[in-house]
ZAMARGU-4260 file (C-alpha; in steps of 0.2 Angstrom, whole numbers, plus 5000, padded with zeros to 4 digits):
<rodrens>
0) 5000/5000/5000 | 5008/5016/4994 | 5003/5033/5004 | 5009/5049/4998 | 5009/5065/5009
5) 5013/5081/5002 | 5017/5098/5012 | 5011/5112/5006 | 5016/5128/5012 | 5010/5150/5008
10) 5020/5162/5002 | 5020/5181/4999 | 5007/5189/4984 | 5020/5192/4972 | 5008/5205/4965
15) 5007/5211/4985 | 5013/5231/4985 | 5029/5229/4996 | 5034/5242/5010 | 5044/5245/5024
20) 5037/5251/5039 | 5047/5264/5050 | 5048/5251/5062 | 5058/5242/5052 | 5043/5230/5047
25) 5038/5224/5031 | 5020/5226/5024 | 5012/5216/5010 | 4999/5228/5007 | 4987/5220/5017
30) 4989/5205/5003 | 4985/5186/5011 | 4997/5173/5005 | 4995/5162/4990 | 4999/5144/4990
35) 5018/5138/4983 | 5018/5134/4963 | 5031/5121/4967 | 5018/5113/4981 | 5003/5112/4971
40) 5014/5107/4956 | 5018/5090/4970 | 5000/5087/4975 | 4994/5088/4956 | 5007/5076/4954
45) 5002/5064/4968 | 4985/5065/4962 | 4987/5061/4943 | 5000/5042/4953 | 4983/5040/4963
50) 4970/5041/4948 | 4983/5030/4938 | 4981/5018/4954 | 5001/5017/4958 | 4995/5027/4975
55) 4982/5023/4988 | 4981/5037/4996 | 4985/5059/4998 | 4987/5067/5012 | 4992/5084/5013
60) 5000/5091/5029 | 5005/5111/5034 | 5019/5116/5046 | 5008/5133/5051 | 4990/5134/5059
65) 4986/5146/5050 | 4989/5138/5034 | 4972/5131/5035 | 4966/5139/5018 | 4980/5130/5006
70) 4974/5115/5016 | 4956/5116/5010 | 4961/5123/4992 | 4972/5103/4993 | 4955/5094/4998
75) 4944/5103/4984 | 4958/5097/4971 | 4956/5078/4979 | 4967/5076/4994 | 4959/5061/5005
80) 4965/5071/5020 | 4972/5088/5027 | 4981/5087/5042 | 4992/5103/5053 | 5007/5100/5064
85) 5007/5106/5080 | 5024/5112/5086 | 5029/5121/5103 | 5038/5135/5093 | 5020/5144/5086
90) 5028/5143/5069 | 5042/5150/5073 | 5053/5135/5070 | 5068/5132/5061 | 5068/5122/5043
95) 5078/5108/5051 | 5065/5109/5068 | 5053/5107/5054 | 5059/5095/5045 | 5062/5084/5061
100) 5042/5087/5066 | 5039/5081/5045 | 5052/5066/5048 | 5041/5058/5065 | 5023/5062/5055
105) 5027/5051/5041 | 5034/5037/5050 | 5019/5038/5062 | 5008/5041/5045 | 5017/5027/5037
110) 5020/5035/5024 | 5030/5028/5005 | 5033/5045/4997 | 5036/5063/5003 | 5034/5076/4990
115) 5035/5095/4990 | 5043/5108/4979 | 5058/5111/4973 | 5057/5130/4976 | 5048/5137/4992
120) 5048/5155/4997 | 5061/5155/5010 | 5073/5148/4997 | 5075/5143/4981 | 5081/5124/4983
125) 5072/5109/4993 | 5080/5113/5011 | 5066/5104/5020 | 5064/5089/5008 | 5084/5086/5012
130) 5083/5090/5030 | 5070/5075/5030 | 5079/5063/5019 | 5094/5064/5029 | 5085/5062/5045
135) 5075/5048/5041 | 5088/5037/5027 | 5077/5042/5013 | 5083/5044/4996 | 5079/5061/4988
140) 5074/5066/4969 | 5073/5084/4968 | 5071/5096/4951 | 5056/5084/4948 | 5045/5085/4930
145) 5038/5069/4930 | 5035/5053/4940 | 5030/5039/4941 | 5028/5025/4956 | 5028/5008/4957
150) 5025/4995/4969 | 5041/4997/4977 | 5050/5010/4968 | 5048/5030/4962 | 5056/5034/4944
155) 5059/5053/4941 | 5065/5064/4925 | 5074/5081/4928 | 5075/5093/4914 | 5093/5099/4911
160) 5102/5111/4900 | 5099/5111/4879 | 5084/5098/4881 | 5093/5088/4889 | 5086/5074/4903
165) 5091/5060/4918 | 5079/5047/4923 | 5082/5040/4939 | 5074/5026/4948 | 5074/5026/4968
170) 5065/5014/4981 | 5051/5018/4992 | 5051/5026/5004 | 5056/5043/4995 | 5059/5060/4995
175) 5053/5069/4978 | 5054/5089/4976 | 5045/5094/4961 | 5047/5108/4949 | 5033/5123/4949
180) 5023/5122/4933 | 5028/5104/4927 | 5014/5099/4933 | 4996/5112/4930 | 4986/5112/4947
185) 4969/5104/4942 | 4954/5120/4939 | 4944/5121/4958 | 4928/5130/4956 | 4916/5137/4970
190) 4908/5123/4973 | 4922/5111/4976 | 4927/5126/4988 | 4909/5128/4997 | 4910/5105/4999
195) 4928/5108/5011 | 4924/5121/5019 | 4918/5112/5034 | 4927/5098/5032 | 4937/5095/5048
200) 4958/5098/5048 | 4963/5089/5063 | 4982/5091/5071 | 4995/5080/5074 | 5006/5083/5088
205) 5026/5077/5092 | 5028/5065/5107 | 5043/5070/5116 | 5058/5059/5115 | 5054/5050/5100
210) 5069/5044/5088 | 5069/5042/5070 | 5081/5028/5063 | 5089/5032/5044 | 5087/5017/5035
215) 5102/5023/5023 | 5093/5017/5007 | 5100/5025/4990 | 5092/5029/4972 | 5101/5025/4955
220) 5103/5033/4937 | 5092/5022/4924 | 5099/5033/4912 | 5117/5038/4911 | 5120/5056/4909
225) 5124/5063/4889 | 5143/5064/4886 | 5152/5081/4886 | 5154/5090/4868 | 5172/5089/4865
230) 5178/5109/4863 | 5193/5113/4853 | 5207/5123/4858 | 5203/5139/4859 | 5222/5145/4854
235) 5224/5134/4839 | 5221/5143/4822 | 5203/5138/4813 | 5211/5124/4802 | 5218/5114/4818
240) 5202/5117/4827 | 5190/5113/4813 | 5202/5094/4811 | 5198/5093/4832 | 5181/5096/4828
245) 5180/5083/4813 | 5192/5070/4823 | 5181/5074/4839 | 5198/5077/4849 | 5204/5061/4846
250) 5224/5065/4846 | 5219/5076/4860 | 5213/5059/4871 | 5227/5052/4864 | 5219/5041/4850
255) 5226/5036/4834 | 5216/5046/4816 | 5217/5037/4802 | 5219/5046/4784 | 5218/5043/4767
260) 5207/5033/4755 | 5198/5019/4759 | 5213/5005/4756 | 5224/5016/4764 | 5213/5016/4781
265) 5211/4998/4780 | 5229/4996/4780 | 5234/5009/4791 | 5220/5001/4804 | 5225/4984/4800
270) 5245/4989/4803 | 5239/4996/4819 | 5229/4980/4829 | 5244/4971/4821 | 5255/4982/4831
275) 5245/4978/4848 | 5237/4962/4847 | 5248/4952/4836 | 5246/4946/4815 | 5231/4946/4808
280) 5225/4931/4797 | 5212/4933/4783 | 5204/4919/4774 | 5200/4926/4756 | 5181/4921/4750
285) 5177/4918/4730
</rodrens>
């Protein structure tokens, strides 16, 4: 049985009109906070695995109280359940506190997957989904674009560079941090809206003193990563770059470039495996 439990977290209006108070303060214009891309980008996620059947289950979990809004907006897009940590700090906790309270709710939650966003507003890489891989063993795929989970095991693409792409293929449980917008947050319309908005959020509490085990588990590359273009020596005139560009740097990585016609290649290649493996013997078909 895979579950899959997805934080999501608020962040300032980026349309909000900024100011600094005299106090020293900052003021969002009176702006509330709208839900992380990346978040909703992982819960759309989770929810497409659960439709195709490779997940059970969604739960989506907030470190804040007063979060409870991007909780009910996760239930009218199809979470099973919305749940909100309780810590002693009043939201004032660090990312690794946090990631500690998130690290004892999914074992308690059983949890297979953790996902989140790649990007969150305090900064612009997955501090909290490493804080909770390395505190509970987990292996971690982050720069997420698609997924894909299987009975025991989650397989992920990250977009790189020119088009370029790496699959890799991790066992459950994970750690995935997806990309914002790979992913488009399924339309929720009023009604959806008006059908949670009484829907109980219950909250989960820490017990004190509880330990959380790393089961030191690892992913792997399905795909290997594309080979460097070879680039030519800069210094060179254009007529010995443009022969490293043809030859692909081959006396460069100390290789041998066979010229000429083909009889004189064949010679030349046959001259050099003679050199280093021995003579050559060729029987002569009519």
């Amino acid at each position: 049985m895979n579950k899959a439990c997805v934080l999501l977290r608020c962040m300032p209006d980026p349309e909000a009109n900024v100011r600094v108070l005299d106090d020293g303060s900052v003021s969002w214009g009176g702006m509330p906070p709208v839900p992380n891309t990346g978040d909703m980008s992982a819960l759309e996620l989770a929810l497409r695995q659960r439709e195709a059947g490779a997940i059970d289950s969604v739960s989506i979990v907030a470190l804040e109280q007063d979060q409870k809004s991007v909780l009910r907006l996760g239930l009218a897009m199809g979470a099973d359940e919305a749940i909100t940590i309780d810590d002693a700090a009043n939201g004032m906790a660090s990312l690794k506190e946090s990631a500690a309270l998130l690290a004892l709710f999914l074992v308690e939650m059983q949890a297979t997957v953790f996902l989140c966003g790649h990007q969150s507003a305090e900064a612009e890489s997955p501090l909290v989904a490493h804080f909770v891989s390395k505190k509970l063993g987990w292996p971690i795929l982050t720069g997420v674009a698609t997924m894909s989970i299987r009975a025991t095991s989650v397989r992920t693409t990250r977009n790189l560079e020119k088009g370029w792409r790496e699959t890799f293929e991790a066992p459950l449980p994970a750690v995935v941090a997806a990309r914002e917008s790979v992913a488009e947050p399924r339309y929720v319309g009023r009604s959806a809206l008006a059908r949670v908005a009484r829907q109980s959020i219950r909250t989960w509490g820490s017990q004190t003193g509880v330990m959380v085990a790393p089961m030191r588990r690892s992913g792997r590359f399905t795909r290997p990563i594309p080979a460097p273009i070879f680039v030519p020596d800069s210094s060179l005139c254009a007529l010995d770059r443009l022969e490293q560009v043809v030859s692909a740097g081959v006396r460069q990585s100390g290789g041998v470039r066979f010229v000429g016609d083909p009889a004189e290649v064949a010679v030349q290649f046959a001259d050099f495996v003679e050199d280093r493996v021995g003579p050559i013997w060729l029987d002569r078909v009519d």
